[in-house]
C-alpha positions as CSV (number, residue, x, y, z in Angstrom):
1,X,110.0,99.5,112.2
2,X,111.2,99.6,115.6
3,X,114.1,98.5,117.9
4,X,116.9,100.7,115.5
5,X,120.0,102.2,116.9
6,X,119.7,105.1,119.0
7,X,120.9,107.9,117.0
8,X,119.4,106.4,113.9
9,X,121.8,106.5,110.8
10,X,122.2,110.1,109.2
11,X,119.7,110.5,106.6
12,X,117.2,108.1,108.1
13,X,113.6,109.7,108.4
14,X,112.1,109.1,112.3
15,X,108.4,110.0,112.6
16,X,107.5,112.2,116.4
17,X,106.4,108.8,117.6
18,X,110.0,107.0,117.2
19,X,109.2,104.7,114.7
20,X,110.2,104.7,111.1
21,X,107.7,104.1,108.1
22,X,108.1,102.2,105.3
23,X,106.0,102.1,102.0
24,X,106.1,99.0,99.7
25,X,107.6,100.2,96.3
26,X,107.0,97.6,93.3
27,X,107.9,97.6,89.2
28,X,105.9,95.3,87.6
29,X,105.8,94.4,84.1
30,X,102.9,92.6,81.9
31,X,104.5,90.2,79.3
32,X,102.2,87.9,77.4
33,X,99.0,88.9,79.3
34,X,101.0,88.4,82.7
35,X,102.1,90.7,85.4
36,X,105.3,90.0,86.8
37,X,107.3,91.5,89.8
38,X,110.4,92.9,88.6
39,X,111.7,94.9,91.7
40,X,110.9,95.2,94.8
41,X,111.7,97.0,98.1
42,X,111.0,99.0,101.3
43,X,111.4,103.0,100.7
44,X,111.5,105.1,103.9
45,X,108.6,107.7,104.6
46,X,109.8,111.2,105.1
47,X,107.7,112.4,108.7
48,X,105.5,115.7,108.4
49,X,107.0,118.7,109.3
């Protein structure tokens, strides 16, 4: 994600190239034989050191 305020918020992980990266978290549950999405969101990617 790009095009964030410049200081990002405190606590928000930038990478050295400026952008931030997301991963795709998802809780999903099988009931009766199928899956269903029960959350879902975006969690920030803490850059290498």
């Amino acid at each position: 994600m790009n095009g964030f305020p410049t200081p990002p918020p405190a606590g928000v992980p930038v990478g050295a190239d400026g952008v931030l990266h997301f991963k795709l978290l998802m809780v999903l549950i099988k009931e009766h034989g199928v899956w269903w999405i029960t959350e879902y969101h975006n969690v920030a990617v803490t850059p290498e050191a």
